[in-house]
Backbone as CSV, one residue per row, in Angstrom:
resi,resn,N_x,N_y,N_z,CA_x,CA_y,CA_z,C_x,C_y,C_z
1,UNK,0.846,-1.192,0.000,0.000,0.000,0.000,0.888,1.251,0.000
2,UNK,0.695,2.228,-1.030,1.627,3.401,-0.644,1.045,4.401,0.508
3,UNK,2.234,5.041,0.552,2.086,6.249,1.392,1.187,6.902,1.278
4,UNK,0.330,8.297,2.000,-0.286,9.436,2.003,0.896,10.652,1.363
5,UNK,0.734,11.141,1.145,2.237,12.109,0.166,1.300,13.050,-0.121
6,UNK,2.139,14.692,0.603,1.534,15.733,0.105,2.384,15.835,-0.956
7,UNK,2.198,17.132,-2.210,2.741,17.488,-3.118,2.188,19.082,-3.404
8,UNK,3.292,19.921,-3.308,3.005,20.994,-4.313,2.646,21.311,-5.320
9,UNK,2.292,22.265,-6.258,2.214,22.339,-7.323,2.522,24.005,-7.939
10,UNK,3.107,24.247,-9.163,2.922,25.698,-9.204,3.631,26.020,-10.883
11,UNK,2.469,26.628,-11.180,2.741,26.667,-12.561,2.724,27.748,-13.421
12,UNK,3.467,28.070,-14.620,3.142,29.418,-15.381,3.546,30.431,-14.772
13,UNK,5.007,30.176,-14.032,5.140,31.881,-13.370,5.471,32.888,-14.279
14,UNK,6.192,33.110,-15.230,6.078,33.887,-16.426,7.502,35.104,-16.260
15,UNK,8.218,34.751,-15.395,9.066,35.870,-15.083,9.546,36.830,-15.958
16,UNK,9.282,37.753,-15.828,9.767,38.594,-17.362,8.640,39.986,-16.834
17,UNK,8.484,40.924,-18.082,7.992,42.110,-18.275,6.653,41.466,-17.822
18,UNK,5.059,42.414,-17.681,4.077,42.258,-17.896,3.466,42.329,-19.233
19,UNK,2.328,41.157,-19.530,2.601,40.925,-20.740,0.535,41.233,-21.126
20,UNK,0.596,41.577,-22.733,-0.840,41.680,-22.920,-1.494,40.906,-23.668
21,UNK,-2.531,40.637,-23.763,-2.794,40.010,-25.137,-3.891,40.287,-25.189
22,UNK,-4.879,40.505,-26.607,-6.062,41.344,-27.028,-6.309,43.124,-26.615
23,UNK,-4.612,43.590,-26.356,-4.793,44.805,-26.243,-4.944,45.052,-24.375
24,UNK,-4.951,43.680,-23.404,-5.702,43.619,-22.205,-4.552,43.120,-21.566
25,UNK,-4.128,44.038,-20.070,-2.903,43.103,-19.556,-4.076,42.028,-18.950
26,UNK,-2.765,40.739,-19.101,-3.284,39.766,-18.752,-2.228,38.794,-17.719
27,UNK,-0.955,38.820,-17.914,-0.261,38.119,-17.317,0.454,39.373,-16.360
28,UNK,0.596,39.250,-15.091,1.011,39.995,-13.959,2.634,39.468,-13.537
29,UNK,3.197,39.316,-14.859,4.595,38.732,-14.756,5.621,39.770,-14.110
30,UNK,5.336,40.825,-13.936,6.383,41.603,-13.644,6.638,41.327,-11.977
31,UNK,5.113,40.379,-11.194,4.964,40.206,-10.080,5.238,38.936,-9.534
32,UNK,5.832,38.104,-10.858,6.783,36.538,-10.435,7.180,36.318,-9.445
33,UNK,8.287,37.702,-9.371,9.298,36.960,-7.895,8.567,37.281,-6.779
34,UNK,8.262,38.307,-6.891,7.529,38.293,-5.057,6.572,36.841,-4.669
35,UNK,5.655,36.445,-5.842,4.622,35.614,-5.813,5.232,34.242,-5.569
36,UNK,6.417,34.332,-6.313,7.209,32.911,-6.289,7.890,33.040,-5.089
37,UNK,7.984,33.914,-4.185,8.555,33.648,-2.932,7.733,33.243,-1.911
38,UNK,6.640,34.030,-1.904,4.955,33.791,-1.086,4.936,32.254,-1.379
39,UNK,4.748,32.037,-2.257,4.781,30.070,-2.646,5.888,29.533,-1.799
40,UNK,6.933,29.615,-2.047,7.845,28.948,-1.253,8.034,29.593,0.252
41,UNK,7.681,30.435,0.544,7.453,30.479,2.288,5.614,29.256,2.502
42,UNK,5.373,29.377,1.757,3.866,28.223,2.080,4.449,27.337,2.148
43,UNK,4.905,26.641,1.311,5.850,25.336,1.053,6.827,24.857,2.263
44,UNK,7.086,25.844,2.623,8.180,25.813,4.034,7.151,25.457,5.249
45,UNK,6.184,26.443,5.083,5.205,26.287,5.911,4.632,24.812,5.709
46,UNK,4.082,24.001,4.687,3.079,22.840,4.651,4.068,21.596,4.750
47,UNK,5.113,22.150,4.380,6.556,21.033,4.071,5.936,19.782,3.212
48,UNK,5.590,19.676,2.025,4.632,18.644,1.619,6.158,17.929,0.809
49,UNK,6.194,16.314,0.503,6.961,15.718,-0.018,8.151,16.446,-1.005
50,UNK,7.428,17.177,-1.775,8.215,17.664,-2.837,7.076,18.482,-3.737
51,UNK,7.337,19.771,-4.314,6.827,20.617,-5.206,7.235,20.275,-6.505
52,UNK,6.762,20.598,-7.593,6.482,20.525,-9.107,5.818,21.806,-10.003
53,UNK,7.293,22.395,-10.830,6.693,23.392,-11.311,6.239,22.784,-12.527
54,UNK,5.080,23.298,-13.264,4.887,22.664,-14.218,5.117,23.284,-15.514
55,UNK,6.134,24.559,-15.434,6.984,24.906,-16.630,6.595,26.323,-17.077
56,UNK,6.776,27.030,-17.841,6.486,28.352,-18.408,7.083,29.483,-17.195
57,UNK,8.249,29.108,-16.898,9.073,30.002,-15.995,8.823,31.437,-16.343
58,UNK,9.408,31.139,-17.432,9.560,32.958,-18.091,8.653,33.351,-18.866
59,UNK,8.401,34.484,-19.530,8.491,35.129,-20.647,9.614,34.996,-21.585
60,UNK,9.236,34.443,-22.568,10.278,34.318,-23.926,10.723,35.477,-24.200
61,UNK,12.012,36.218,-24.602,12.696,37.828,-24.911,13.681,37.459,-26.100
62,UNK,14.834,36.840,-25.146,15.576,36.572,-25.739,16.636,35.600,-25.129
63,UNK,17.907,35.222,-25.909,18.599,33.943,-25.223,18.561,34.997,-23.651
64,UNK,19.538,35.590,-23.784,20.342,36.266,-22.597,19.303,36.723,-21.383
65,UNK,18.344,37.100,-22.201,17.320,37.353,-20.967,16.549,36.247,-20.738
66,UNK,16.124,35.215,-21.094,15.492,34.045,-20.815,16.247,33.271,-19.917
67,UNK,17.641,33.040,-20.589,19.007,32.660,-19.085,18.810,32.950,-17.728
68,UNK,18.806,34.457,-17.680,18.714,35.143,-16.495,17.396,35.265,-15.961
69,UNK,16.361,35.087,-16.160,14.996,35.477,-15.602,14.697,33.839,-15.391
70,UNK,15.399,32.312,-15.934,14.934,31.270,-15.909,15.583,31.168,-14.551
71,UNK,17.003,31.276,-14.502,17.957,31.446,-13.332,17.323,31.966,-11.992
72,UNK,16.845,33.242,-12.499,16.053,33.807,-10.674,15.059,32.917,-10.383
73,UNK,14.335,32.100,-11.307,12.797,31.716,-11.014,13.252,30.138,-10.122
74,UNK,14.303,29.662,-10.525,14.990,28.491,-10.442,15.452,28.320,-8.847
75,UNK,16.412,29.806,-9.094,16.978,30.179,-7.537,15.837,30.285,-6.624
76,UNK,14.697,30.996,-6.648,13.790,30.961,-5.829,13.540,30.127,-5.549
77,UNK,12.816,29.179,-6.180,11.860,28.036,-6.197,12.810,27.167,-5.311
78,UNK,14.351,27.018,-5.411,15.124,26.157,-4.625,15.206,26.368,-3.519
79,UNK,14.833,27.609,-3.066,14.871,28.180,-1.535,13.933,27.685,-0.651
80,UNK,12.990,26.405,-1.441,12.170,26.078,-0.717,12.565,24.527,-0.134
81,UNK,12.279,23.928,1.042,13.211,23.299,1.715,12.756,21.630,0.930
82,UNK,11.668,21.334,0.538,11.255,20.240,-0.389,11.730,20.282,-1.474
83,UNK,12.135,18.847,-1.768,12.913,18.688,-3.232,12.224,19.610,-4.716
84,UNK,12.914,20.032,-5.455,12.051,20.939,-6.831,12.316,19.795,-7.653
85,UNK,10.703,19.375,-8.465,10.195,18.639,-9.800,10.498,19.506,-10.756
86,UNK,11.048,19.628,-11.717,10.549,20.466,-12.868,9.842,19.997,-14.053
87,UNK,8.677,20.644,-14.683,8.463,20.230,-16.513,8.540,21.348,-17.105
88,UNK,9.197,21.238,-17.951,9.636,22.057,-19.516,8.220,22.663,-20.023
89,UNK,8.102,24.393,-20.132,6.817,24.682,-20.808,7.462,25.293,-22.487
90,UNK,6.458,25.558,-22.842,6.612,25.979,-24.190,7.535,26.936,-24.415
91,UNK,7.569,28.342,-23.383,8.317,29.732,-23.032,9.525,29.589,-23.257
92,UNK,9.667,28.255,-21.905,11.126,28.001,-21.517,12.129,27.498,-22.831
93,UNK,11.193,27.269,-23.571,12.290,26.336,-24.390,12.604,26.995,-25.985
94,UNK,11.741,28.206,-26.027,12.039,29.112,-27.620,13.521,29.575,-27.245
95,UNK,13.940,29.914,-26.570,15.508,30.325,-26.418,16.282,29.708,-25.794
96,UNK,15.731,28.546,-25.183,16.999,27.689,-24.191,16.885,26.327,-24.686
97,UNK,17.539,25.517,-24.626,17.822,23.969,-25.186,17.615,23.428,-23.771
98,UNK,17.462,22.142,-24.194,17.515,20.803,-23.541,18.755,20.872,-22.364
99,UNK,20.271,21.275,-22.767,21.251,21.356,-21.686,21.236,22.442,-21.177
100,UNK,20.566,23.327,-21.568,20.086,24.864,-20.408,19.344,24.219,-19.465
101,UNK,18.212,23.752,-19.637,17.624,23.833,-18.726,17.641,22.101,-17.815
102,UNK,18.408,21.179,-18.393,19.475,20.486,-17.599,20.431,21.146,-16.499
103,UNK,20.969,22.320,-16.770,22.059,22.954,-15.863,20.993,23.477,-15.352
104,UNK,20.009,23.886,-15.005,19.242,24.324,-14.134,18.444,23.204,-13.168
105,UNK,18.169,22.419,-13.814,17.234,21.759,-13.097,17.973,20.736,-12.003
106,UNK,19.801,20.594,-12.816,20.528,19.858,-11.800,20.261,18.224,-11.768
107,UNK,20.067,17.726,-13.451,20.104,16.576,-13.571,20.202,16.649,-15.348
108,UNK,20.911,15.014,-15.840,21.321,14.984,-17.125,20.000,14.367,-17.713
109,UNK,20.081,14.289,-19.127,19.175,13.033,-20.199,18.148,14.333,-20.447
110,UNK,17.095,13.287,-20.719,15.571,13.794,-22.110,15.060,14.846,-20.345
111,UNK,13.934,15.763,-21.539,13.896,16.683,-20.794,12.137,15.653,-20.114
112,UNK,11.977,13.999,-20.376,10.791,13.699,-19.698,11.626,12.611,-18.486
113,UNK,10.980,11.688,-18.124,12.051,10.879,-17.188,10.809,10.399,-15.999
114,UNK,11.129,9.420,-14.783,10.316,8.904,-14.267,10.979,8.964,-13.321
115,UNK,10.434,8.751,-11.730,11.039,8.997,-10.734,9.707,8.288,-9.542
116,UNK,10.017,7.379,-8.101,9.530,6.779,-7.086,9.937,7.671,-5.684
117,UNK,8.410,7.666,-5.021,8.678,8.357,-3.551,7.373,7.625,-3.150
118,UNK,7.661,7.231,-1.611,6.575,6.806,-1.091,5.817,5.411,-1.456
119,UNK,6.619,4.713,-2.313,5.621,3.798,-2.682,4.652,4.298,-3.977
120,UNK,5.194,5.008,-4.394,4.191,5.651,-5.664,5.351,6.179,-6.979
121,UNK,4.806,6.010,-8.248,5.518,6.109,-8.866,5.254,8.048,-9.851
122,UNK,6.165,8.460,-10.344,5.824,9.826,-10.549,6.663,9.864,-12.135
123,UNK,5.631,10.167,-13.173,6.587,10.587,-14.134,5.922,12.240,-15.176
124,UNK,7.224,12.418,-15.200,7.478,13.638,-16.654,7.258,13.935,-17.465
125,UNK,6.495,13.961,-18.271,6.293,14.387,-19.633,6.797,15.698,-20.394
126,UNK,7.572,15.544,-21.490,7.453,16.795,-22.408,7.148,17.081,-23.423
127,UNK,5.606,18.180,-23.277,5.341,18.115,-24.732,5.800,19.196,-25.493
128,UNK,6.206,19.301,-26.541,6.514,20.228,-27.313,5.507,20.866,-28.335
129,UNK,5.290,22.363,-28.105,5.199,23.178,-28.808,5.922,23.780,-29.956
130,UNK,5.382,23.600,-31.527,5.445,24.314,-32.670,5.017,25.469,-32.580
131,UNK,5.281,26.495,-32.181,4.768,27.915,-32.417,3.698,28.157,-33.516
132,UNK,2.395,28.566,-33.228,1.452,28.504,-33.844,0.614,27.478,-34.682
133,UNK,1.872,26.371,-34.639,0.828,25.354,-35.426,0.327,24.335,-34.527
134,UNK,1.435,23.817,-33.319,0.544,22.444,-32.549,1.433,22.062,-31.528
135,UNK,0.627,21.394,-30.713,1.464,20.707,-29.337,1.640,18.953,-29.639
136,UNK,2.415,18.401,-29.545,2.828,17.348,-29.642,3.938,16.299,-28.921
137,UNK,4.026,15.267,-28.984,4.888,14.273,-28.050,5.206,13.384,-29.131
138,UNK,6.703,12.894,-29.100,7.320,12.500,-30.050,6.865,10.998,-30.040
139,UNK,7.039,10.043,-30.877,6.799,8.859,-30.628,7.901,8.322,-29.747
140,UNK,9.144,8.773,-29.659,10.425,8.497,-29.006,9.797,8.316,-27.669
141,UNK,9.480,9.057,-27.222,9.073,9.218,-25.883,7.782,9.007,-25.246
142,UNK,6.977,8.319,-26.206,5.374,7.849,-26.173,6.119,6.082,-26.161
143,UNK,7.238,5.569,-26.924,7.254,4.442,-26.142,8.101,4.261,-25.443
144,UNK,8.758,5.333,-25.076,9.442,5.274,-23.340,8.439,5.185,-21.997
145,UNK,7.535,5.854,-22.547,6.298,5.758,-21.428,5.810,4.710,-21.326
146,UNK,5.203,3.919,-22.578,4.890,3.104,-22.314,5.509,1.913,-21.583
147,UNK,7.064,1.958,-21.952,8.042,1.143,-21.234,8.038,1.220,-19.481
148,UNK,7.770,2.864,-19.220,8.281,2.967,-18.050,6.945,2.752,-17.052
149,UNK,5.532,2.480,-17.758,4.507,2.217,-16.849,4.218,0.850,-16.614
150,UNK,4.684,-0.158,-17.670,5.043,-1.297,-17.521,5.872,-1.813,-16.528
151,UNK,6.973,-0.947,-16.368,8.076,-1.584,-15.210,7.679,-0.812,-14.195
152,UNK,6.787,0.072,-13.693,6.587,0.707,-12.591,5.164,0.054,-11.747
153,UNK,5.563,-0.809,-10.584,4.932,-1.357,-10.339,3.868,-0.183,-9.003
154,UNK,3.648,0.718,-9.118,3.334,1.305,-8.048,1.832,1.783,-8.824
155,UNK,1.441,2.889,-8.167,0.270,3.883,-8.777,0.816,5.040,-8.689
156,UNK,0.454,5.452,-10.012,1.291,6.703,-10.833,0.656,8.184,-11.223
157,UNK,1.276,8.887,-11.416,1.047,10.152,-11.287,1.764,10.656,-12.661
158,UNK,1.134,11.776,-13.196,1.869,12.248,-14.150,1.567,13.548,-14.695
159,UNK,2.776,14.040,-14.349,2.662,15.852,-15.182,3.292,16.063,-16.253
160,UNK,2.958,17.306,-16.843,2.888,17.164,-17.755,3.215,19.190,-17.944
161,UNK,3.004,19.753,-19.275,2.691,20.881,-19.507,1.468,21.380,-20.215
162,UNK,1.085,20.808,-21.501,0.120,20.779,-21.846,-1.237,20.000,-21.704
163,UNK,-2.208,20.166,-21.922,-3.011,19.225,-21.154,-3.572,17.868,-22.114
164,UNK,-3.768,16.718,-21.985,-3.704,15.419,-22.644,-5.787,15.238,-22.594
165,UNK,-6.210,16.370,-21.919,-7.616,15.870,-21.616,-8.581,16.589,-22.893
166,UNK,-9.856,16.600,-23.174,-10.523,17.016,-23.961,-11.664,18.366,-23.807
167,UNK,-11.138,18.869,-22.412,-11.761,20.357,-22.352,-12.145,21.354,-23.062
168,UNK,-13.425,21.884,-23.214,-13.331,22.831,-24.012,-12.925,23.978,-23.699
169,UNK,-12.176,24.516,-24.536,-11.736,26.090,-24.426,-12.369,27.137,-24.992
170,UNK,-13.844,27.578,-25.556,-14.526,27.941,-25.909,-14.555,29.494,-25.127
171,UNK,-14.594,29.171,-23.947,-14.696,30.238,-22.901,-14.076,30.843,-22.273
172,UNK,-12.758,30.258,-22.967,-11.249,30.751,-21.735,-10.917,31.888,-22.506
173,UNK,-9.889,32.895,-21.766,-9.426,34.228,-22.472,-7.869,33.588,-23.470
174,UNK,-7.601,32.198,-23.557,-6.331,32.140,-24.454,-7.028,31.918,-25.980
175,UNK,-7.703,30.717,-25.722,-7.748,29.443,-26.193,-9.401,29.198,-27.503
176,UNK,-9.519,29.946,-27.189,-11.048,29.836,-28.337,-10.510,29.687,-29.982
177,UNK,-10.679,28.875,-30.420,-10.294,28.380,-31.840,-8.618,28.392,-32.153
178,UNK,-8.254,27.841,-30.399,-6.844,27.993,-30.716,-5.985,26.729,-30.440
179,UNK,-7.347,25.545,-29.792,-7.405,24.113,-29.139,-5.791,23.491,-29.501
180,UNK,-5.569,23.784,-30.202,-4.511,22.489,-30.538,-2.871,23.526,-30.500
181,UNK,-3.060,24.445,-29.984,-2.361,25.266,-29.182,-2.114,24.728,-27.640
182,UNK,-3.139,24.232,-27.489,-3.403,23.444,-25.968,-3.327,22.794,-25.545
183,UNK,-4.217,21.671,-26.546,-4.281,20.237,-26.164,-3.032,19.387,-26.708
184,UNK,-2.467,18.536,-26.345,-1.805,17.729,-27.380,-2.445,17.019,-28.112
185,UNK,-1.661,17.001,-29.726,-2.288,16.267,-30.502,-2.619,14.905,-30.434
186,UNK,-1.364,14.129,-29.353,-1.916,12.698,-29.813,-2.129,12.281,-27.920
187,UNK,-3.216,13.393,-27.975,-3.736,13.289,-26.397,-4.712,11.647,-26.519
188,UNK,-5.107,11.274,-27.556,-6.442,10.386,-27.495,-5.260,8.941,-27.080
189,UNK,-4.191,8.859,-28.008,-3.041,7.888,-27.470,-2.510,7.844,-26.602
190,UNK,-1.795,9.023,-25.936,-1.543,9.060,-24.428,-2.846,8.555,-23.285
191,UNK,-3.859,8.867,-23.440,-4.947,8.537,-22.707,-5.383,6.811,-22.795
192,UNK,-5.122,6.349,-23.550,-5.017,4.983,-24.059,-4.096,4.371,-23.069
193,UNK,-2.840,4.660,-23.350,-1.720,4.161,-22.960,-1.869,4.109,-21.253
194,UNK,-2.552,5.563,-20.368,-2.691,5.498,-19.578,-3.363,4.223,-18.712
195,UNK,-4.671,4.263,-19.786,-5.596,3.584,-19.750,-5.032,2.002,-19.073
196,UNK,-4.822,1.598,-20.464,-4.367,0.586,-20.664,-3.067,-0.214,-19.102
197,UNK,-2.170,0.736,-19.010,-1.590,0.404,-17.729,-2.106,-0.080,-16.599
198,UNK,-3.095,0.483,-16.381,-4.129,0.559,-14.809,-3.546,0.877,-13.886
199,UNK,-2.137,1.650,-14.047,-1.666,2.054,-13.031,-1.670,3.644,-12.376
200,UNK,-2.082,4.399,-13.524,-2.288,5.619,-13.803,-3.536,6.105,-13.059
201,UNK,-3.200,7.200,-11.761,-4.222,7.773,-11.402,-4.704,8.650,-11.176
202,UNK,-3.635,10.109,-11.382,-4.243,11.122,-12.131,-3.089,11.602,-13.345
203,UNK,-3.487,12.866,-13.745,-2.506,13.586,-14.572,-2.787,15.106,-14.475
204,UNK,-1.949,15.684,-14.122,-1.515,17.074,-13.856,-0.798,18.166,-14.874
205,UNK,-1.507,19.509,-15.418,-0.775,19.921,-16.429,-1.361,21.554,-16.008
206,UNK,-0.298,22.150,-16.611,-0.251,23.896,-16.308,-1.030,24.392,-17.846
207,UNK,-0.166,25.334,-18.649,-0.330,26.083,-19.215,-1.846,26.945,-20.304
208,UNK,-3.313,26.689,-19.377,-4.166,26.471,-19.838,-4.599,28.102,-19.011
209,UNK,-4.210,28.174,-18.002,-4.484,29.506,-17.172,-5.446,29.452,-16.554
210,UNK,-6.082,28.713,-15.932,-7.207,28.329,-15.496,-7.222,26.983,-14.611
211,UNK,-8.268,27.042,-13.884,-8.404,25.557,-13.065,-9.827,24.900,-13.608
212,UNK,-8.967,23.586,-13.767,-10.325,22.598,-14.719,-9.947,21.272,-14.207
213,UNK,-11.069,20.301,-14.013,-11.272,19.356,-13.779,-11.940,18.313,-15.089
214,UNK,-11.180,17.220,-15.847,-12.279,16.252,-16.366,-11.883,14.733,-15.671
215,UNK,-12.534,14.439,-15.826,-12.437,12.525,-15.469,-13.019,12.124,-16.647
216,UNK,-11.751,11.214,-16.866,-12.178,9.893,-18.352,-11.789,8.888,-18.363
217,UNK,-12.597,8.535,-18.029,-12.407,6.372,-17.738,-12.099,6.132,-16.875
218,UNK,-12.449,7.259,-15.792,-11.923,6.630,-14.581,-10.405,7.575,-13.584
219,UNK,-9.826,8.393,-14.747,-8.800,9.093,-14.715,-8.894,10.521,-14.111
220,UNK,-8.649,11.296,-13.618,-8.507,12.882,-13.082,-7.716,13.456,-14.117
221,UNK,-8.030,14.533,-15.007,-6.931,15.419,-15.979,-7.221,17.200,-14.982
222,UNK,-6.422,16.906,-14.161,-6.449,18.468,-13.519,-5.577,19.826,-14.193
223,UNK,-6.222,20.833,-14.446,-5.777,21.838,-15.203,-4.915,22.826,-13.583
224,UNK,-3.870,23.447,-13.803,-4.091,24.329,-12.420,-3.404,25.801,-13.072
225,UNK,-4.302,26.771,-12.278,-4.081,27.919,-12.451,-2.575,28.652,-12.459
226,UNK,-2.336,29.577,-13.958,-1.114,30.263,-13.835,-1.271,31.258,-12.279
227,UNK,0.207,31.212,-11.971,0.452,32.132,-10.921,0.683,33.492,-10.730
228,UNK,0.555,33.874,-12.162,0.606,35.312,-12.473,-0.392,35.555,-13.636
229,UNK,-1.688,34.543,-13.685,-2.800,35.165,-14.577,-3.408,36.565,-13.611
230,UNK,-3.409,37.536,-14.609,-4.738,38.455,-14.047,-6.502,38.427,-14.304
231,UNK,-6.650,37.980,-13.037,-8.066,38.128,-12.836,-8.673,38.848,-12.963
232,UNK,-8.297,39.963,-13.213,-9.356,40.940,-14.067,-8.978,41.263,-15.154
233,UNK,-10.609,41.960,-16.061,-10.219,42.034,-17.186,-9.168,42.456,-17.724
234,UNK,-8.421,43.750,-17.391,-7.499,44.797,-17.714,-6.689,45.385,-16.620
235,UNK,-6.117,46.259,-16.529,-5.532,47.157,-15.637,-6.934,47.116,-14.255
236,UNK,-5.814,47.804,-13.377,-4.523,47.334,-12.350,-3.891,46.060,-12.372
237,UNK,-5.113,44.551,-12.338,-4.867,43.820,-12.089,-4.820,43.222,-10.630
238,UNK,-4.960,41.831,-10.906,-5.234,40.955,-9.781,-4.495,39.867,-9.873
239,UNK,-3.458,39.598,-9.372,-2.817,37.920,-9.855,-3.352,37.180,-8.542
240,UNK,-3.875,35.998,-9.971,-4.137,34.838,-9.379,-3.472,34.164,-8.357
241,UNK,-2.240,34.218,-8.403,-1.326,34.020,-7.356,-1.571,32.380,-6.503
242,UNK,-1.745,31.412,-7.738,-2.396,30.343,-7.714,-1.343,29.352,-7.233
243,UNK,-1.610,28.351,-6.867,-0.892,26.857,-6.576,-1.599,26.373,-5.765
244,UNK,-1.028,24.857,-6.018,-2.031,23.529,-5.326,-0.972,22.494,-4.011
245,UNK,-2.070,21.810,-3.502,-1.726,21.533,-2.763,-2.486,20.000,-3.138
246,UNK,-1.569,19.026,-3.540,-2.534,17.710,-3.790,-1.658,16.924,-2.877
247,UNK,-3.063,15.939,-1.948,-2.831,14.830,-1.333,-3.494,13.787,-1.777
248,UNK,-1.945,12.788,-2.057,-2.353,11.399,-2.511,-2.282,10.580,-1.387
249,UNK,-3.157,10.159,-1.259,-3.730,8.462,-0.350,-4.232,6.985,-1.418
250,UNK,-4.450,6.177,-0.860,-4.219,5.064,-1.609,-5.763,4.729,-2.634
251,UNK,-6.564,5.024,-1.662,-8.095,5.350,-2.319,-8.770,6.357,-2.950
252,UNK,-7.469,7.485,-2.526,-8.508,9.021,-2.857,-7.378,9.864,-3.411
253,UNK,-8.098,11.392,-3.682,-7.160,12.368,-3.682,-7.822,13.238,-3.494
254,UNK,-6.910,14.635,-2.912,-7.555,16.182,-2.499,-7.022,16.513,-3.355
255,UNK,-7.630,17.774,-4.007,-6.942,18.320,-5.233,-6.841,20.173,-4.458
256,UNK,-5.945,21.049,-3.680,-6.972,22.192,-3.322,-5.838,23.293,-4.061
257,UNK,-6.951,23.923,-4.867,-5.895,25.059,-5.444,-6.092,26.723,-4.228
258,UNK,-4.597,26.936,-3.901,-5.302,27.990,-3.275,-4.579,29.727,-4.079
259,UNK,-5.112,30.854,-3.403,-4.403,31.620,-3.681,-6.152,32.910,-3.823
260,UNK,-5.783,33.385,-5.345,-6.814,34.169,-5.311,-7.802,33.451,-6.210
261,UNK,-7.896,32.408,-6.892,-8.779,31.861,-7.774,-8.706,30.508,-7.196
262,UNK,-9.383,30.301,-6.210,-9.723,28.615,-5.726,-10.059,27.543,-6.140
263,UNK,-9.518,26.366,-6.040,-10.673,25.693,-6.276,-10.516,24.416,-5.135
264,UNK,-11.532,23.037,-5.173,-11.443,22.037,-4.640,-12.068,20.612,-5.664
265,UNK,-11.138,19.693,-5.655,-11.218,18.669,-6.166,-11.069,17.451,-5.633
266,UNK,-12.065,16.257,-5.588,-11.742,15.812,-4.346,-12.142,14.287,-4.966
267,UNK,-11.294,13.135,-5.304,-11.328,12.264,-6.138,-11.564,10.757,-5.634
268,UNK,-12.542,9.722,-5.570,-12.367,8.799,-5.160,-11.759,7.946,-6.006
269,UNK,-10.698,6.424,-5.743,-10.716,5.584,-6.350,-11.047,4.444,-6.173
């Protein structure tokens, strides 16, 4: 039977300028570091197993400034006394490679990988973003997964950056006729594969800006809120100032996002 295991979560900090889109500020990035410190004094405070950012550190600029703004977000986040998860978002990776953000994260190989705590097994995903045309996962690494849920005899967990579930985005301020910006393309195969394991019991992914819940087949696809979305429409602004707090037990899970945009998710198995 595994452990009870808290876990952090915290995603989309965006470090960089404040940023707009439709003419409307929307991302409260200029307010990263303070927010990313507030997180890691909580973290100190809840002391949960280990935290997991789920990627989009920065604002994309340029090499030199993406270096340095990935670097502070990195340094922070380490100041927190639980081990740091990282996943690769779309941002992070227009100006930095695979061994950038290796020298940051403080481990070698593919930027996906699998890892055990507690009696439970935890893996990585990276999906990659084409700029404007699509999100995708290589086959390289669709049958590494499959390899690695086969040999992982535990119940598994898996993050991710983009989201693998079938939500609509109809209503969100990114995403309206922009889906496959979002979703991964060969989300219906990954979900299979999950499937198929029976070991798989939820999956966790950032870059959607929002908190969403679906269940499919049995599965949890939890969306969790950027940490520097603004909650209001325009100026001044409000950051969400979001992150989660998920507890896994052997039957269940708490899902609780806190900050300024809440939520609660609360999962039997």
């Amino acid at each position: 039977m595994p452990d009870d295991v808290a876990i952090g979560i915290v995603t989309d900090l965006h470090f960089g300028p404040e940023a707009r889109y439709g003419g409307k500020l929307r991302k409260l990035s200029h307010l990263a570091g303070p927010l990313a410190r507030e997180f890691v004094r909580e973290m100190n405070e809840l002391a949960p197993a280990f935290i997991v950012n789920l990627g989009d550190d920065i604002e994309d600029e340029s090499r030199a400034a993406d270096l340095a703004r990935y670097g502070e977000c990195q340094a922070i986040l380490r100041e927190a006394k639980p081990a740091l998860v990282n996943v690769a978002g779309n941002h992070d990776t227009i100006n930095l490679n695979r061994d950038d953000l290796s020298l940051f994260w403080k481990r070698s190989g593919p930027l996906y990988y699998g890892f055990d705590h507690g009696g439970w097994h935890f893996v990585v995903l990276h999906t990659i973003e084409r700029k404007d045309v699509d999100v995708s996962i290589p086959e390289r690494q669709i049958e590494w997964l499959r390899a690695d849920l086969a040999a992982a005899d535990a119940p598994t967990v898996v993050f991710m950056h983009h989201s693998a579930s079938e939500q609509s985005l109809d209503d969100s301020r990114w995403w309206p006729g922009r889906s496959h910006l979002a979703l991964v393309r060969e989300r219906t195969d990954l979900r299979r594969i999950f499937e198929e394991s029976g070991r798989v019991r939820a999956v966790f992914n950032g870059h959607l800006h929002w908190n969403h819940l679906d269940v499919i087949r049995g599965i949890p696809y939890v969306t969790v809120q950027s940490l520097t979305e603004n909650l209001d429409d325009d100026v001044p602004g409000r950051p969400a100032a979001a992150h989660a707090v998920v507890r896994l037990r052997d039957r269940s899970m708490i899902v609780r996002v806190r900050g300024n945009d809440p939520a609660r998710y609360q999962i039997e198995w």
